[in-house]
C-alpha positions as CSV (number, residue, x, y, z in Angstrom):
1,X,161.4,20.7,256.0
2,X,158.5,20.1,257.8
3,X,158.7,23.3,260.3
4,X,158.0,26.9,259.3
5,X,160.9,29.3,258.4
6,X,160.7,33.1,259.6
7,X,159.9,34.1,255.7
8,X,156.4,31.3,256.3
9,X,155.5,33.3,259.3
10,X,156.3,37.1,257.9
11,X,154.0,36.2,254.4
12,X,151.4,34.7,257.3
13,X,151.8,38.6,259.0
14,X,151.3,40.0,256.2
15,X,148.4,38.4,255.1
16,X,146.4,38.8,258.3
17,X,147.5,42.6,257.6
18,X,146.4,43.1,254.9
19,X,143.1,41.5,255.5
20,X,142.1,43.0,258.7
21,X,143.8,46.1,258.7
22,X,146.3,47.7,261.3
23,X,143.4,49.6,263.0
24,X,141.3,46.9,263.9
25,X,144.3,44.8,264.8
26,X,145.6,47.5,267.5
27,X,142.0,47.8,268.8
28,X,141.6,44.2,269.1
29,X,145.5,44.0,271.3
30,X,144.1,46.7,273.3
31,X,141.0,44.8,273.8
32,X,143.1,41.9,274.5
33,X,145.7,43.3,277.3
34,X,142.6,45.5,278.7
35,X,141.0,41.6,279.1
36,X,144.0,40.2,280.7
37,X,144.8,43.3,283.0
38,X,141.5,43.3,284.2
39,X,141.5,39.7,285.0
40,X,144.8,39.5,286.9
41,X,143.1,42.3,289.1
42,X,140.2,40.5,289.8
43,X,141.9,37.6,290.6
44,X,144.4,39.6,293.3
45,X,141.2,41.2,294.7
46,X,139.8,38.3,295.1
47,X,142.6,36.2,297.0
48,X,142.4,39.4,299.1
49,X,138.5,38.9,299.9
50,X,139.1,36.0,300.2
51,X,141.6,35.9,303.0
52,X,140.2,39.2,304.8
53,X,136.9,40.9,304.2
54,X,134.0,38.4,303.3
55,X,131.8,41.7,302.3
56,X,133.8,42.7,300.4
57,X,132.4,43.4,296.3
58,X,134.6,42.4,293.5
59,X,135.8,45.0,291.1
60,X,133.4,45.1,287.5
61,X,135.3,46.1,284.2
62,X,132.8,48.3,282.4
63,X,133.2,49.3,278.9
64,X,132.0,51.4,276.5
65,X,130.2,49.9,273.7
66,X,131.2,50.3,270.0
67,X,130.4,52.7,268.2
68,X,130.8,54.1,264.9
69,X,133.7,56.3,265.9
70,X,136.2,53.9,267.8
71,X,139.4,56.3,268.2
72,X,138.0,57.4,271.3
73,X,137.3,54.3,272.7
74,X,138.0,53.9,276.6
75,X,138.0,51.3,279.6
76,X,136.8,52.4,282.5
77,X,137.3,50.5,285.9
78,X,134.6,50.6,288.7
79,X,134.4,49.2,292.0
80,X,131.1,48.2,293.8
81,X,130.5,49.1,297.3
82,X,127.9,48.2,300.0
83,X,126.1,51.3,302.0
84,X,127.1,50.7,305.3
């Protein structure tokens, strides 16, 4: 009685659906894995600079900023180097 059944979470789903929309709730999983992608590299470049190079840059996530059209939305990665 006092956990929630499958049909409790599927009316929750639904709900969230229909109040956000489908679009902005793919955009904002995108945004989401693109967050935790970019993390997990950071943090393996980092235990790399760490253990080698100590000149080494880290890797910066730039992305585009919203605007009113959103379907063409993209991530870009960059890495920062130092002129030699």
């Amino acid at each position: 009685m006092g956990g929630l059944s499958i049909w409790h979470w599927l009316i929750v789903l639904l709900i969230v659906v229909m109040v956000f929309g489908t679009k902005k709730l793919r955009n904002m999983g995108s945004d989401l894995g693109g967050a935790v992608k970019g993390f997990k590299d950071g943090m393996r470049e980092g235990g790399q600079a760490d253990a080698g190079d100590k000149s080494a840059a880290p890797a910066a996530q730039v992305t585009n900023s919203q605007t009113a059209d959103t379907s063409d939305k993209t991530t870009i990665d960059v890495e920062a180097r130092q002129k030699s």
